[in-house]
C-alpha positions as CSV (number, residue, x, y, z in Angstrom):
1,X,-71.7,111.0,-253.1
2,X,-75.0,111.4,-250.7
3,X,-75.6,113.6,-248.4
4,X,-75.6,112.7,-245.1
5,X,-78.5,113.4,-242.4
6,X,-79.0,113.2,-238.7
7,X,-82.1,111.7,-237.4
8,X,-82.9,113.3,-234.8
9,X,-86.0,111.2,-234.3
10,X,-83.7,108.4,-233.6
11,X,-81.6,110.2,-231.2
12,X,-84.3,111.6,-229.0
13,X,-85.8,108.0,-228.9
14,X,-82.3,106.5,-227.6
15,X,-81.4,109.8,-225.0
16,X,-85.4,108.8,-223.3
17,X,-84.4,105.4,-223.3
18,X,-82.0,106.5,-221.4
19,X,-83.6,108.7,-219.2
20,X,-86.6,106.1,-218.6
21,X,-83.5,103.4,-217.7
22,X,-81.6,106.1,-215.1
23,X,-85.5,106.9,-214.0
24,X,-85.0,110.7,-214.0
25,X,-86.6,113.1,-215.8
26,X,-86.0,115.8,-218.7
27,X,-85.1,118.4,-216.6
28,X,-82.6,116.1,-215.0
29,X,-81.1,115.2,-217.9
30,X,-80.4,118.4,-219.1
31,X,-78.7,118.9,-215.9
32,X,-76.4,116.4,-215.6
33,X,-75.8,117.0,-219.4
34,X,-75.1,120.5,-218.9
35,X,-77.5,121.6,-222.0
36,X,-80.6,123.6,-221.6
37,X,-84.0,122.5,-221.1
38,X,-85.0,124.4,-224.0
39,X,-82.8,122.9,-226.3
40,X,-84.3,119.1,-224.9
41,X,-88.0,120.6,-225.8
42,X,-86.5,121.3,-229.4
43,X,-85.5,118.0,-229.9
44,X,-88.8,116.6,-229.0
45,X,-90.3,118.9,-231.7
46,X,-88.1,117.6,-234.7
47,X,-85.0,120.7,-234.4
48,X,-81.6,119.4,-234.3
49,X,-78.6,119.8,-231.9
50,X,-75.8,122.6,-232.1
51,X,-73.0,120.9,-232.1
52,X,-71.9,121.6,-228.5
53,X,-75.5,119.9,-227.6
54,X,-74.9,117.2,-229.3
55,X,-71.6,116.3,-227.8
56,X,-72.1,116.8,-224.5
57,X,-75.8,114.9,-224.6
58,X,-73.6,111.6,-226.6
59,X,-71.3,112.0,-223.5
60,X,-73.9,112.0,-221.2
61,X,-76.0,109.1,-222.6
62,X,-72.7,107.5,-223.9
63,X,-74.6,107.1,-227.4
64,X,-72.2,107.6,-230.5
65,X,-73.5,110.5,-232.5
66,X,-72.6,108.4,-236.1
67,X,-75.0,106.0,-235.2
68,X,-77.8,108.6,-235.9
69,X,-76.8,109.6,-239.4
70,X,-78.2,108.3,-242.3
71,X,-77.5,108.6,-245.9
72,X,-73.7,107.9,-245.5
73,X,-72.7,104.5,-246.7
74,X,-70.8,103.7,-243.5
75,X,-67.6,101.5,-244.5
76,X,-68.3,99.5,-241.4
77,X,-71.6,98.6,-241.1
78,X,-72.6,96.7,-238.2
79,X,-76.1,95.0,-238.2
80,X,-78.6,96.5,-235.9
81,X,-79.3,93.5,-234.6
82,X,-75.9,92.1,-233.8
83,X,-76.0,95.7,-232.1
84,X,-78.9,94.9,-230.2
85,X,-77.5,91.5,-228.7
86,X,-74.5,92.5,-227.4
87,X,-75.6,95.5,-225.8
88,X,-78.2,93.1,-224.4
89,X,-75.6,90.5,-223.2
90,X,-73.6,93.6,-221.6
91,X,-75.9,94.7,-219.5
92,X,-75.8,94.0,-215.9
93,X,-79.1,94.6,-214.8
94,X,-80.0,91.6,-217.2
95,X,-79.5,87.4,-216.5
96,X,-78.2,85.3,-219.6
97,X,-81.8,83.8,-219.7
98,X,-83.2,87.8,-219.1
99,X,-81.2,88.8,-222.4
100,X,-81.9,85.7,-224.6
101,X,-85.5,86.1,-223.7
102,X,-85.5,90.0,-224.9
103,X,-83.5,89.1,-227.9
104,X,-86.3,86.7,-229.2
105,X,-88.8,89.4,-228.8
106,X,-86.9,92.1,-230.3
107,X,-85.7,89.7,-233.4
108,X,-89.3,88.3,-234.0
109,X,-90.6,91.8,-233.9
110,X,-87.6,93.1,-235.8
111,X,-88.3,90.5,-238.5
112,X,-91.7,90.7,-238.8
113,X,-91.5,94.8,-239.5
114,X,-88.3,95.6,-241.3
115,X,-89.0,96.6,-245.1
């Protein structure tokens, strides 16, 4: 069986897209999260959450914390990309020409760098 890991690279990517989208910064975000600033600062230099950090900053950002582990063989894979599109097609910020149009840019550039 292997050993399962959480990236926190990933994470920390997906929580400041999150911050960049609500246009707030750290400090913000670890208000409204209810987690100290310190602990965002860690995270940005490579530590991982306490458990209680990482829960509330999922509920916060509304991210899934299983999404960020790798090394499991998940029994329901879903393909990032399928991901990708139907948060894109979600969104309401976004027109149906706005998401198709980001979908061809993130699935040529997906495509041309996945090993």
């Amino acid at each position: 069986m292997e050993h399962a890991t959480f990236n926190g690279a990933a994470f920390i990517a997906a929580l400041d897209a999150q911050r960049q989208s609500r246009k707030i910064t750290w400090k913000k975000v670890a208000e409204e999260a209810q987690v100290s600033a310190s602990t965002l600062t860690r995270l940005t230099q490579g530590r991982r959450p306490d458990v209680d950090s990482l829960a509330a900053l999922c509920s916060w950002s509304g991210l899934q914390a299983d999404t960020f582990m790798k090394g499991s063989q998940k029994q329901n894979y879903s393909e990032p990309l399928a991901n990708i599109t139907a948060y894109l097609r979600a969104d309401p910020n976004l027109s149906e020409e706005g998401a198709a149009a980001l979908e061809v840019l993130i699935k040529t550039a997906y495509e041309r760098l996945r090993t």
